[in-house]
N, C-alpha and C positions, 0 to 999 in steps of 0.2 A: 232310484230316488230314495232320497230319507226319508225319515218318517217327519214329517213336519206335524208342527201345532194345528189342530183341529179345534178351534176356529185358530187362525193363526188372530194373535192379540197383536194389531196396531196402531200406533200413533202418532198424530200430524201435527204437529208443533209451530209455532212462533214464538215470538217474545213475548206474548201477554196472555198466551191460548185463547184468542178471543176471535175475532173475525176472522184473521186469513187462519188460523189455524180449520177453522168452521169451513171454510170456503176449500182446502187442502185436502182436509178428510172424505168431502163430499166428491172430490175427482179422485181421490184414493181409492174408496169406495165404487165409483164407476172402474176403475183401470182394475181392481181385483175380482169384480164379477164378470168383465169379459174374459180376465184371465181361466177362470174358473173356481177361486180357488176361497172358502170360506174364512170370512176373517171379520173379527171386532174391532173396526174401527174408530177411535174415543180421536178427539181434540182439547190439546190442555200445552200450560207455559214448557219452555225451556226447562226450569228449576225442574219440574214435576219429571219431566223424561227421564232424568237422572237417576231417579230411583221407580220407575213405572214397570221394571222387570218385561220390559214390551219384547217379541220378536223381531217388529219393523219399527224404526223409527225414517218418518219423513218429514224435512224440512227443509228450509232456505240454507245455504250454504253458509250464510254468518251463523247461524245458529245450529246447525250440525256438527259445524268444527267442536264444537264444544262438548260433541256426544261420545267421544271414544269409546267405545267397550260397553256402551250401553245396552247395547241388543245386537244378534248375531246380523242383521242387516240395518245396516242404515243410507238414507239416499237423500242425494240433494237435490232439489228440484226449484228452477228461476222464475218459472210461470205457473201459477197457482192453478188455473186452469183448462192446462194445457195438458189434458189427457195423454196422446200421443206421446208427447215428448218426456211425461212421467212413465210410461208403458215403457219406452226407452232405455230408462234407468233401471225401473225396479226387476224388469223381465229378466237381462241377465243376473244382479243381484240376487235372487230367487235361485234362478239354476244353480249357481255357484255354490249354494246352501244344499242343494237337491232336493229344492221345496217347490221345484215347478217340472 
């Protein structure tokens, strides 16, 4: 395993960081405490990702495209919350890093 970021620094995005961002962070939040794995969870705009220096960035698919090279993980997710189906994405993303 790598050494990962202790808290790992995350963040859930949309386009205005206002509600679904709010609403993304809060199942983010859930799927990385059953994963076990300690992490700062913030919700804020598209713009701001861009230079947030994050670990994880999570977001809708229109809006991640936009994230290249932002941070060493980034995941798309369709259903804000929809735990499961975000545990889906971010689980292997994580391993691939050897941050799980």
């Amino acid at each position: 395993m790598t050494d990962r970021p202790d808290p790992l620094k995350v963040l859930a995005v949309c386009g205005l960081g206002m509600g679904t961002s709010l609403i993304l962070r809060m199942t983010t939040e859930t799927v990385l405490q059953r994963l076990g794995i300690p992490a700062q969870v913030e919700n804020n705009d598209i713009s701001y990702a861009r230079s947030a220096d994050a670990d994880v960035i999570v977001g809708q698919g229109m809006h991640t495209s936009e994230l290249d090279g932002a941070a060493p993980v980034t995941v798309t997710v369709e259903d804000f919350v929809d735990d499961a189906a975000l545990e889906a994405r971010l689980r292997p993303a994580l391993e691939e890093q050897g941050w799980l």
